[in-house]
N, C-alpha and C positions, 0 to 999 in steps of 0.2 A: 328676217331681222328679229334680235330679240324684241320683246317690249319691256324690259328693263332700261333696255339703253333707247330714251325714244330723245337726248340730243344726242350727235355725234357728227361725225366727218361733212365736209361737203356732199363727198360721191355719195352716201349714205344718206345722206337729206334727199339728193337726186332721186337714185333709186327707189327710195320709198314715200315720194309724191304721190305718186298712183296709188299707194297703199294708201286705206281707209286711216284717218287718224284717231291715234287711240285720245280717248276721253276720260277724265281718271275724275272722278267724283272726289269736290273740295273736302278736305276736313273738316269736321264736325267739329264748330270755335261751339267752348259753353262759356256762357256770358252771365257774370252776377253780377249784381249790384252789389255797392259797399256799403251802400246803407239797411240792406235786405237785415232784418232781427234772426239772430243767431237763435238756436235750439239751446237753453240753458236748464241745470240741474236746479230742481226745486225740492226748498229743507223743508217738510213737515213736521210739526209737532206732533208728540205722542198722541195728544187726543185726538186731531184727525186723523190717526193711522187708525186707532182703536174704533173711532166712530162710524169710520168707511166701511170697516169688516163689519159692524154689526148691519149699518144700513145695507148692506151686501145679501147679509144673510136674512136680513128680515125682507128685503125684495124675493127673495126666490122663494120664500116661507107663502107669500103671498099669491106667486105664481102656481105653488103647491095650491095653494085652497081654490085658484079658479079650478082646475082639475079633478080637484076632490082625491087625492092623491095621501094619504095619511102615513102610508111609508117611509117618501121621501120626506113630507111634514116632520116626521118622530127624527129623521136623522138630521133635517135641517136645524129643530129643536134642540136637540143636542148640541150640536154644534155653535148656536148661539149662545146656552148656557157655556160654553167653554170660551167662548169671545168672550163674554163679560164677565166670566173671572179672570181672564187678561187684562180686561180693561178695568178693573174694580181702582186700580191706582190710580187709575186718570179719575177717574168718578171720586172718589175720597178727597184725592186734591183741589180739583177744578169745582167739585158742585158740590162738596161739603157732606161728601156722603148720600147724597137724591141723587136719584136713578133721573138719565134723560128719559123727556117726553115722549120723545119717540120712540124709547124702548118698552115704555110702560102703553103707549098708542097700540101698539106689536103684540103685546102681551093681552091686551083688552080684547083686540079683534083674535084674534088666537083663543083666546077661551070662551068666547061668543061662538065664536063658528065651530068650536070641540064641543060645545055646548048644545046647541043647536042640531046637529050632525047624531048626538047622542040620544035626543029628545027626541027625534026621528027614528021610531023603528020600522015603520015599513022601510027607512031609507038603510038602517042596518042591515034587514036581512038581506037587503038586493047587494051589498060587499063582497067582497071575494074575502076566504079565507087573510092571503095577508094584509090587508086593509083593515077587515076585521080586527085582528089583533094589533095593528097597527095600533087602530082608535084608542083601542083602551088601555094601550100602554100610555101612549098621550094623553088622557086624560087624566091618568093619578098621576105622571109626572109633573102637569102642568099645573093640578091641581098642591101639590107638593111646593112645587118651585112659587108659585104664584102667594106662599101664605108671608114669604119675606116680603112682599111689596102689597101688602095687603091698604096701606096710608094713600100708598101712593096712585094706588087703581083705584080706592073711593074715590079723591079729591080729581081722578082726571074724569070718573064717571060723570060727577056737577059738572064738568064744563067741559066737555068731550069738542065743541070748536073751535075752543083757543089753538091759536097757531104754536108749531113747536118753537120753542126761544132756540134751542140750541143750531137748529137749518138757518134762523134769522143769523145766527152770530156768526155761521161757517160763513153764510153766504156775506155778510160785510167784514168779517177778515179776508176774504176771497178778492173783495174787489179793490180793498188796499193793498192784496198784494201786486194786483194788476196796476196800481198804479203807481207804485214803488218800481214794478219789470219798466212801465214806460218812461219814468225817470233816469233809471239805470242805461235803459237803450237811447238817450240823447243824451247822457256824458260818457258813454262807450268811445274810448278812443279810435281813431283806425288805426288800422293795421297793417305797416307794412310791408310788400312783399318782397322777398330776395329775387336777386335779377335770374335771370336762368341764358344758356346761348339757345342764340335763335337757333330755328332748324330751315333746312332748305325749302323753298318753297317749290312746288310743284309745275313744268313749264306751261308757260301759256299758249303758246303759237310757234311752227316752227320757223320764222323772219329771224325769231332771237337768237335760233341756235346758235349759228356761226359766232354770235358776240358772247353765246352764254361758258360760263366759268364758274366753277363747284365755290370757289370763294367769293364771286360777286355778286350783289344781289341789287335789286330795282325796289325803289318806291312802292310800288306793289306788294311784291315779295316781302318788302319787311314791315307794311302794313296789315297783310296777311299772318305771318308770322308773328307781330304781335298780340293781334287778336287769340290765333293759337296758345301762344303764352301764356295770356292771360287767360284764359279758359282752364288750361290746364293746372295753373297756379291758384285759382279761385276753387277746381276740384277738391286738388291737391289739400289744400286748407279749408275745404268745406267739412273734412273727416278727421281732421287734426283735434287735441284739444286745447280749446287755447286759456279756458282758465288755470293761470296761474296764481301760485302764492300771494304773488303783490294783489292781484287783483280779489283773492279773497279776505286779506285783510285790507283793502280798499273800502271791500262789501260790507264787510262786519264792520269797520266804523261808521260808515253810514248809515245803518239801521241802528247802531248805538247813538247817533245824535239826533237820526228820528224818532229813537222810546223817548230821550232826554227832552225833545220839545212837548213829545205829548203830556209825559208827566208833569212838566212844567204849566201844561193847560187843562191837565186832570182826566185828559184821554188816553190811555192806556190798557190796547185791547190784549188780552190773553194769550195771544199768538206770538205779539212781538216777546213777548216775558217767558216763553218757551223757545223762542227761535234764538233769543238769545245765548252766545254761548257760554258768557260768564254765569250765566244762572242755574246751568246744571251742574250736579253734585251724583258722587256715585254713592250708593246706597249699598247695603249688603244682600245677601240671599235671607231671602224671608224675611226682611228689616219693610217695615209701612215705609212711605214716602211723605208721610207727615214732618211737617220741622219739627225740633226740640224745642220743647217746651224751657221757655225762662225761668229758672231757680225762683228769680225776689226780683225787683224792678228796684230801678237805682236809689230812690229816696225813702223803700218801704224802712219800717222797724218793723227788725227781724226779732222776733221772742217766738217763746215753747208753742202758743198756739198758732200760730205760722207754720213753724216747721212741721209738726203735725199736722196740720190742711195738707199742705204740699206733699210730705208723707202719703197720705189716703188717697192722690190724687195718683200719685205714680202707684202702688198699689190696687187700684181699682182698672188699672191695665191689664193685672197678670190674669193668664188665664185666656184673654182674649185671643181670636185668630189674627195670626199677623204681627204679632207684640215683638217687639226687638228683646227680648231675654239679655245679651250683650248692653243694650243703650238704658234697661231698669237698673242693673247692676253701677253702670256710669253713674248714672242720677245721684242713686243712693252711696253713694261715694263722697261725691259733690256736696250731699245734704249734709251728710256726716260731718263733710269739712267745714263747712257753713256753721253749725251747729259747735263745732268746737272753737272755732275763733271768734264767736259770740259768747262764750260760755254760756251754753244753757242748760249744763249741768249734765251728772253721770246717767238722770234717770233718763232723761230723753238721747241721750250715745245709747244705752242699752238697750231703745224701744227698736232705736235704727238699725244698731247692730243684730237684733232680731228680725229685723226687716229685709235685712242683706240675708243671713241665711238662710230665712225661707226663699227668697228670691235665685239662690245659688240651687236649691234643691230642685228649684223650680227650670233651672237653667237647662236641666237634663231631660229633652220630651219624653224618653224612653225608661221607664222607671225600672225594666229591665234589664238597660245596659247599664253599664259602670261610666262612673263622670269621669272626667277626664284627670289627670294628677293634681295638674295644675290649681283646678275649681277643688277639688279635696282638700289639698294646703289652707287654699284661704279660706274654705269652713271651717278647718280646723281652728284657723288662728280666729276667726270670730268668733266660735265658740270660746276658746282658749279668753278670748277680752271679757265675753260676757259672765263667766265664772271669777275672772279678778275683779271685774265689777262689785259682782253680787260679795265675793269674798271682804269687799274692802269695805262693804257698806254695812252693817250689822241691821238697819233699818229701812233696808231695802229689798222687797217681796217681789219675784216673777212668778205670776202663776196664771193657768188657762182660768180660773174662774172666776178671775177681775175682769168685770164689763169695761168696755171702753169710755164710756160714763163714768166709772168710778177709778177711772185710773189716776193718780196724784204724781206729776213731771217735776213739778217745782219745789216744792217744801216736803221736806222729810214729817212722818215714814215715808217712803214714796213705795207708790204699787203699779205697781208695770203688767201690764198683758201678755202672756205668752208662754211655754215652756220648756225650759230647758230639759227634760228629761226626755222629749218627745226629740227636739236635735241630735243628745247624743246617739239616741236608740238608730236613727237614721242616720245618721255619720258613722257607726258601727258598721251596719250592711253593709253603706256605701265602701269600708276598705276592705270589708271582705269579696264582695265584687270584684272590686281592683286587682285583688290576690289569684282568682278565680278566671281572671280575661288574660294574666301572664300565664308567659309559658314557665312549666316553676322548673324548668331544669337551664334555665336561663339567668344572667344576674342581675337583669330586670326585676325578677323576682325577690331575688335578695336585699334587693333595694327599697323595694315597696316593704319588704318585712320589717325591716328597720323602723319603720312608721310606729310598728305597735306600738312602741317603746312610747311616742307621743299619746299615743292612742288610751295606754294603759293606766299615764297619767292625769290625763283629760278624767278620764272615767273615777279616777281616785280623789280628783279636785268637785266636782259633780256631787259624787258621793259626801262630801262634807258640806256642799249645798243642802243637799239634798235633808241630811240628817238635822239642819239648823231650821229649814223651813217646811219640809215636804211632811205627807203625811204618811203610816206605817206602810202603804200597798205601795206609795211611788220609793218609800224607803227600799222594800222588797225587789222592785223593778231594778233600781240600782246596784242593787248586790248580785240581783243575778248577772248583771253584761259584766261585772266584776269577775262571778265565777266563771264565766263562761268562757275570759283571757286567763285564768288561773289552773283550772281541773286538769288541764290537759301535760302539765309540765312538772318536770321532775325536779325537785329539789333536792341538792345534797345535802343539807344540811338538817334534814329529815332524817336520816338513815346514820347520821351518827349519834353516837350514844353520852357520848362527854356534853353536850349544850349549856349554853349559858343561861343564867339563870332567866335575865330580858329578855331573850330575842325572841322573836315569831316566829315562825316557819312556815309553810304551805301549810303543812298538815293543820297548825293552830289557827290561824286565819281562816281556812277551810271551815273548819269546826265551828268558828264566830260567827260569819255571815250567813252556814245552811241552820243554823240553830236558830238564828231569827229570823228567816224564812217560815220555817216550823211553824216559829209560834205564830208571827202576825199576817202570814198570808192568808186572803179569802179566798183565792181561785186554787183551783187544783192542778194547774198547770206548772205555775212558778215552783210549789213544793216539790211537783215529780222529777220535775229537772235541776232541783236544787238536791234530790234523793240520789240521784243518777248521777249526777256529776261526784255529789259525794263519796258514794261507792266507786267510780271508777280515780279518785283522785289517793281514795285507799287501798284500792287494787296495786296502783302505781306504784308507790313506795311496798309491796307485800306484806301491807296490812290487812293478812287474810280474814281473821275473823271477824275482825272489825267489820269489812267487808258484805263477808257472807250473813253478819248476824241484821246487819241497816237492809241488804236486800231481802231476808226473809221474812223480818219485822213491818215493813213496808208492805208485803203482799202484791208487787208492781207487778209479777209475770204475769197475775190473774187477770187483769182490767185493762193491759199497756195496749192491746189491739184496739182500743176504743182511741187512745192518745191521735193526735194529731201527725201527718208526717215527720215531721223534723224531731217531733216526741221518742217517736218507733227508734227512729234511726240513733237517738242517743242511745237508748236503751240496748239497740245490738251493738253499740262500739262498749258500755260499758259490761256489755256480758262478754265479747273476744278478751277485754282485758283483764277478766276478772278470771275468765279459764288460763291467761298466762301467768295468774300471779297463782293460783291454784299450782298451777304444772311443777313453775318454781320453789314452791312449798314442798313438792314432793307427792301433793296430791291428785294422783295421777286419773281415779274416778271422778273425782270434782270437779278437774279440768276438762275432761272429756265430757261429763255431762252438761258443761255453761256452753261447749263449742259444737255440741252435735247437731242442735236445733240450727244453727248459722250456717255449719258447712253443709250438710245433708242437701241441703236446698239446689247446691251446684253453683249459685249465684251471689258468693258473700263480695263480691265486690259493692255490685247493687246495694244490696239490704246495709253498709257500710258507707254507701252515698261516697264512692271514691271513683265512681266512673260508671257507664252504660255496656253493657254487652248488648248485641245481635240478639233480636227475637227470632228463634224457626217458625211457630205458626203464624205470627201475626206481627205486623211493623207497627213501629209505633207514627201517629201523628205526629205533624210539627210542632201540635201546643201542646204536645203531652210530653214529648222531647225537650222543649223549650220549659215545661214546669220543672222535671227532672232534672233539668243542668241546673237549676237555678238553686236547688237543693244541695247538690255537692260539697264534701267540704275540701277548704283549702287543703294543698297539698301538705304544708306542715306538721297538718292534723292527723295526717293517714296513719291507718296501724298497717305493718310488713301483710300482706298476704301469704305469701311463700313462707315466715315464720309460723303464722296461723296453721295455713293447711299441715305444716309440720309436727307440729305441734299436736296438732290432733292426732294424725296417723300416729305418730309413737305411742300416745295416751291408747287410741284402739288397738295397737300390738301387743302392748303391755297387760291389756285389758282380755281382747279376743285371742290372742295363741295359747293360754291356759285354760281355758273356757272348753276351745276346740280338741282339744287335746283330753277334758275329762270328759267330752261329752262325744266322742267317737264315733261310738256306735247307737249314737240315740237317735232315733227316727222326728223327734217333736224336737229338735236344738235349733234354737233360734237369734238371731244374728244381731250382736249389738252393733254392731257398726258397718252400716251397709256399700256404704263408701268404700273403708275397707277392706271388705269382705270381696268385693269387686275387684280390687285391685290386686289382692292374692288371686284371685280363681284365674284373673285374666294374666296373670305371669307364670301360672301352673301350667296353663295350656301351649303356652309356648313349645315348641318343639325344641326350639335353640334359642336359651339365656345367656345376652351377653354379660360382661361389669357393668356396674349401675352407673349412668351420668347424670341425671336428675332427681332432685330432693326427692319424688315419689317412688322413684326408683333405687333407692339408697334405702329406703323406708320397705319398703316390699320384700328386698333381701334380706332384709334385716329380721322380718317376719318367717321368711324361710329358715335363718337360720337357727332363730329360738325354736322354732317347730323342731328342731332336727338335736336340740341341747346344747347345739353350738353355742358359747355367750360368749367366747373370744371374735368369730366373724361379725355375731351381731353386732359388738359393740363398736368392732373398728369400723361397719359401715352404718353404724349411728354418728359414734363420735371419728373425724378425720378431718382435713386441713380442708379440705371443698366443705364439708357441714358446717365446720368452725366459723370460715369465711360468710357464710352463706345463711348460715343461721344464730346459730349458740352465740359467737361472738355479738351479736346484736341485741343481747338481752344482758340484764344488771346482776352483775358477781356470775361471770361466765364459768368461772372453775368451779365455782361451788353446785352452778346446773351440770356440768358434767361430772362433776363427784358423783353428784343424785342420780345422774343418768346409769352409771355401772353400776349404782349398788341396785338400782330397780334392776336394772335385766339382768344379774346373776341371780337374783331371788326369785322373777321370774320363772327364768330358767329353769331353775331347780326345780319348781312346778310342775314344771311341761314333763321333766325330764320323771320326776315321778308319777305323771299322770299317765306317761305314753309307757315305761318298761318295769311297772308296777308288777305286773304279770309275770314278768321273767325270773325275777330275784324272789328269794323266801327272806331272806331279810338283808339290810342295808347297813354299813356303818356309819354315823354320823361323822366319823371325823374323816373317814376319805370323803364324805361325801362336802365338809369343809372344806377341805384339801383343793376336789374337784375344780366346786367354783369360785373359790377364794374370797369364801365369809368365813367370820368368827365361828366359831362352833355354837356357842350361847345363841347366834341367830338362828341358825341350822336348827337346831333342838325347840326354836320354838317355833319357826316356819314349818316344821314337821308336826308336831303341837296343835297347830291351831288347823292344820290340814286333817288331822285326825278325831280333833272336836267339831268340828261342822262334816265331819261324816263323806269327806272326801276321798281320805284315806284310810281303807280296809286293814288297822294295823295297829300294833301294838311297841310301847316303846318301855327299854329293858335298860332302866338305868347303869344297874354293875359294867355290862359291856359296852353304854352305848351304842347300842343298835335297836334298828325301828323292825320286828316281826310281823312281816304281813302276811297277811290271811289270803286262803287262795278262795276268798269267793267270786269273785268275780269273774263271769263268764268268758272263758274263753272269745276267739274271735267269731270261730264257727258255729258255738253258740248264740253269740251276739245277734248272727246272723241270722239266725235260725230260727230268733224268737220275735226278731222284726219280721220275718215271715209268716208267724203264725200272729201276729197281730195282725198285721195287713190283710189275711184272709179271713180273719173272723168281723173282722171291718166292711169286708164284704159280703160276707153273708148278712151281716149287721143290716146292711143296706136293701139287700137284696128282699130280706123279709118285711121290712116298713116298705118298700116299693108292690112288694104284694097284699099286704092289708091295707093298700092304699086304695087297688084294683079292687078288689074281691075276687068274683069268682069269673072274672074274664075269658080267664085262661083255662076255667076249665070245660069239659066238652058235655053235650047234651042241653047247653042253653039254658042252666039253672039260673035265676037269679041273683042280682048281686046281694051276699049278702045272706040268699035263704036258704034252700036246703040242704046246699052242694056241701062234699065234705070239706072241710079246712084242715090245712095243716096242723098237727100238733107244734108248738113251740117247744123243743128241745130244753130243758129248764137246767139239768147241768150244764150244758156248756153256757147258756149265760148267764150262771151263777160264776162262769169261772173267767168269764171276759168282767165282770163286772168287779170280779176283784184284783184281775187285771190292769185294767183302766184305774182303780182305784191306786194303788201300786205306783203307777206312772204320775198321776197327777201331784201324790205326794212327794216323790224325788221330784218332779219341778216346783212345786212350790219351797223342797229346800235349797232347789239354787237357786 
């Protein structure tokens, strides 16, 4: 028979008499009480959370020192210093700023026992290496950390047995909370429980089988069965949760009408006033957990010396760790408006309004990053009030060198502390910052430029402050952040020739503000940069010689590497500019000698502060990276690169294919432009030259093909619709630089062209040879002229026919060759006999001494009689070109 089925049939009871009966072990009833205290969630306040961790960590600090364990000490140490800059907010709040008892108890015995342990050297040497160093790092730390609480470890030294207050106060907030829980658990409602279906119960004996039936059950069985139930139902709900909403704001009014009784009897312990949930408030990141301070109390009179206390009070915040930057800016708002519905007049709104700005400058930790748009606006417009102020008042002074003693709020003249010249200067960076953190190919950027336009006024409002009260250096200070929005910009109204007989222009205004710079600056700074701007704001309009004559008169190239960075840097944007106003002139040497020193370098981005290249031998640091960006100028300001570098190579084509071309076969010919020079040799070697697609490569052809007398290819891959686009179009009066551009390379040309087949012809016509390259003849006649008076050209010029008769002196090729030969050998011999009267008599055999009797060479005295007129010979054809 199964033993599942243990009722069944009559026969089935029969037959299994004799069988053992099975015995089925009762169920396991679990039984609770209803009264039994439930497991409930307990609110702690901040400061016991904060408290426990340090009392945590100063326990096992302790267990460290029975040990003698300095290791784990230094990391325990640590560690608590990092608790209690956690807890520095419960501490400021609760105790007023004093360190508890017991952290200062922790700190005493800690520095006894680092003390002791140290004063001990037999007990030093017996440490192990990492204990050893353990020590001593523990000790200057703790002696470090320990000089902030220096009040506080006197005064616990006197009296080292007073009990801690703050264990007294945990431990009777503790036992009110226990007796708040035993309150709570005798008005705890019961609970409940849903009914459930009984289950079967288990048979007792087999007598009942025959009456027993799956649905009927015995007195037993369903007292059984309840039991079970209820077991199962008191589990069931032992793991459930059962606080609900109702019942926690049950809870929360309850502990609100037990703060209300205590306050009402003047007990009102710290816990209930944090457990509270109407009483927390969210705070910001980095904001103290201090309240705000009250403005004025309801019945004060508010007058100027008020608001100034209150002023110096919020003031004497800044700077502090933990200062809400955000809630000083409030205040002084608040003050402000306070201050104007009293009328207490303009001088004390402008002390405030001074108050705010410095406090907005101050708003930004990072004096490296750019402030935010928003905080920029509103310095602006505080600045922007403080100048209508001052404007509106004729008898009203701000300046740094009124004490605050002497300052006058009330009755005119009124003198105010502070200075405007020092705001604008720092509202200036700040928007160039701003300009500098956009992406400037973005319309972000175009946006913030628009600023200037505020910016440029501001500065021009200042300046007429400035001129009414300031003295001539702050005068100077102002005109330069004037020139420094002005030098860079091109005026049209400059370049035309009709002008009214009033108007200004850049140029005139330029001229007014660097002129008294001139005279009344004492630093040498403000002048060089008011020198420098001048000359590049005359470069600008191609005011060459204006120009060229204030940078020669100045003497700047000789002393500028002493100048300060940002000095340097103007100085090479006003030399790029000044070789493209050269170029544009036409003068093609001039140009090339203001941009050689810049490009030569490889690196004119750099030296032009418009971005950073890649170091090969060495990276740069991140503060030397981070000074470097910080240098940069706005994108507005950039000059074209790509027209730079252009610009030069033509100037050195123009320059070096004539040069090369008379100087052939000369052994000592020396390279003006090494750049290039480079960049011909390195498209000579090419095996297979394609068409040019890049500006250096449009430039390089163009050098080929002057070399060859071509001036028709040179010019069409000088001048063409990719160079146009690409260059020339981007410079002022484009037709008239390419006018300039053909007349140079045909005249060129012509050079080359009589330098390189001089040799071939016995004389030339002038007028095919106008014809050729398509100049006037009257130029021709004197471009041959003036090649013939500097002794370039071996030739004579025959007016009746117009033609130039050249002389055949000049050596053939094989010649040429022949006699850079016999230089080079006599060079060597040259060498070879100062290397032997250097020796003596080394070399010769029999072991003479050096110097005595052996024979010496005779010196051949003809032949260097004839090197010496040789070399003579040479040095003067180079010193004529």
């Amino acid at each position: 028979m199964s033993r599942f089925f243990a009722t069944g049939t009559d026969s089935e009871s029969e037959s299994s008499s004799e069988e053992e009966q099975i015995v089925r072990a009762p169920a396991p009833v679990y039984t609770f009480s209803d009264d039994e205290e439930e497991t409930k969630r307990v609110v702690r306040s901040m400061k016991e959370k904060r408290y426990e961790e340090l009392e945590a960590i100063i326990h096992s600090l302790r267990n460290h020192r029975k040990i003698k364990d300095f290791s784990s000490a230094l990391a325990s140490f640590e560690e608590l210093q990092r608790a209690y800059t956690r807890a520095a907010p419960v501490v400021q709040k609760e105790e007023n700023g004093i360190a508890p008892r017991f952290f200062i108890r922790a700190l005493t015995e800690l520095d006894d026992w680092v003390s002791g342990a140290w004063n001990d050297r037999d007990g030093r040497k017996a440490l192990s290496k990492g204990n050893s160093k353990a020590l001593t790092s523990l000790r200057q730390k703790l002696r470090k950390y320990t000089k902030d609480f220096e009040a506080e470890i006197s005064k616990f030294r006197e009296n080292p047995d007073m009990p801690d207050d703050d264990d007294d106060e945990r431990k009777d907030t503790s036992s009110s909370d226990e007796s708040d829980d035993e309150d709570k658990v005798k008005e705890k409602p019961k609970i409940t429980r849903s009914p459930e279906a009984p289950r079967r119960p288990p048979p007792q004996d087999d007598d009942s089988s025959d009456s027993m039936d799956w649905g009927s059950s015995s007195s037993d069985s369903s007292s059984s069965s309840d039991d079970e139930t209820r077991g199962a139902t008191t589990l069931r709900e032992r793991f459930l949760k059962r606080t609900t909403e109702r019942d926690e704001d049950e809870e929360r009014d309850r502990r609100r009408n037990r703060r209300e009784r205590r306050e009402r009897t003047g007990k009102v312990s710290k816990k209930d006033q944090a457990d509270d949930g109407g009483e927390w408030e969210t705070v910001r990141k980095g904001a103290a957990t201090s309240d705000k301070p009250k403005m004025f109390a309801k019945d004060s009179d508010i007058d100027a010396a008020l608001v100034v206390k209150k002023l110096g009070e919020i003031s004497a915040a800044r700077g502090r760790k933990r200062t809400d930057r955000r809630a000083q800016l409030e205040l002084l708002h608040e003050l402000r408006t306070v201050a104007q519905q009293h009328n207490l007049g303009d001088a004390l709104q402008l002390k405030l309004r001074a108050a705010t700005v410095a406090a907005l400058f101050d708003y930004n930790p990072k004096v490296s990053d750019a402030m935010k748009p928003e905080y920029w606006s509103r310095l602006v417009e505080n600045v922007d009030h403080m100048v209508t102020l001052l404007l509106a008042h004729d008898d009203m002074i701000l300046s740094e060198n009124i004490t605050e003693e002497n300052e006058q709020l009330v009755t005119p003249p009124y003198r105010v502390r502070g200075c405007l010249l020092i705001a604008l200067e720092r509202l200036d960076d700040e928007f160039t910052k701003l300009l500098k953190e956009c992406d400037p190919h973005s319309n972000e950027y175009v946006e913030r430029l628009k600023d200037e336009v505020r910016v440029s006024a501001l500065i021009d409002r200042v300046c007429q402050v400035v001129e009414r009260d300031g003295t001539p250096q702050e005068i100077c200070r102002a005109y330069l952040r004037k020139i420094d929005h002005l030098y860079y910009k091109f005026d049209t109204r400059a370049m035309k020739k009709d002008q009214q007989p009033g108007e200004e222009t850049s140029i005139k205004k330029m001229e007014r503000l660097c002129k008294y710079i001139y005279a009344n600056d004492d630093t040498d700074r403000l002048r060089t940069r008011a020198i420098l701007s001048h000359i590049y704001h005359h470069a600008l309009h191609d005011n060459w010689f204006q120009a060229r004559d204030l940078l020669l008169m100045s003497h700047l190239q000789e002393n500028v590497q002493h100048s300060d960075p940002s000095t340097q840097i103007l100085y090479n944007r006003t030399m790029a500019n000044l070789g493209l106003c050269a170029f544009r002139r036409g003068n093609v040497k001039e140009a090339h000698g203001c941009l050689a020193e810049l490009m030569m370098t490889g690196k004119p981005k750099e030296l032009l502060a418009q971005g950073l290249l890649p170091q090969r031998q060495h990276e740069r640091s991140k503060e030397q990276e981070k000074i470097e960006k910080q240098r940069q100028m706005p994108f507005h300001m950039h000059i074209n690169l790509e027209l730079l570098e252009c610009v030069y190579l033509v100037s050195a084509m123009l320059i070096e294919i004539p040069y090369m071309a008379a100087h052939e076969f000369d052994a000592r010919r020396r390279m003006i432009s090494k750049t290039f020079y480079q960049n011909l040799r390195a498209s000579e070697r090419q095996a297979l030259v394609g068409p040019p697609e890049s500006m250096r490569e449009h430039a390089v052809a163009a050098a080929r093909a002057m070399r060859r007398g071509d001036w028709r290819a040179c010019l069409n891959f000088i001048v063409n619709e990719k160079m146009n686009a690409k260059v020339w179009d981007l410079m002022v009066g484009a037709d008239n630089v390419r006018a300039m551009l053909g007349r140079l390379i045909r005249e060129e040309s012509l050079r080359t062209y009589l330098f390189t087949y001089s040799h071939v012809y016995a004389s030339l016509s002038l007028r095919s040879l106008a014809d050729m390259f398509e100049l006037p003849r009257q130029r021709v006649h004197s471009l041959v002229s003036k090649m013939i008076i500097n002794e370039e050209l071996l030739a004579s010029l025959d007016d009746p026919s117009e033609c130039a008769i050249l002389h055949r002196s000049e050596p053939t090729r094989m010649q040429a060759l022949a006699l850079q030969l016999a230089d080079k050998v006599a060079n060597l011999v040259d060498s070879n006999e100062r290397i032997f009267e250097k020796q003596g008599s080394f070399f010769q055999r029999g072991g003479a001494p050096r110097g005595g009797e052996g024979r010496q060479r005779e010196r051949p005295r003809d032949g260097w009689g004839r090197r010496q007129r040789n070399r003579r010979r040479d040095d003067e054809r180079g010193h004529e070109d």
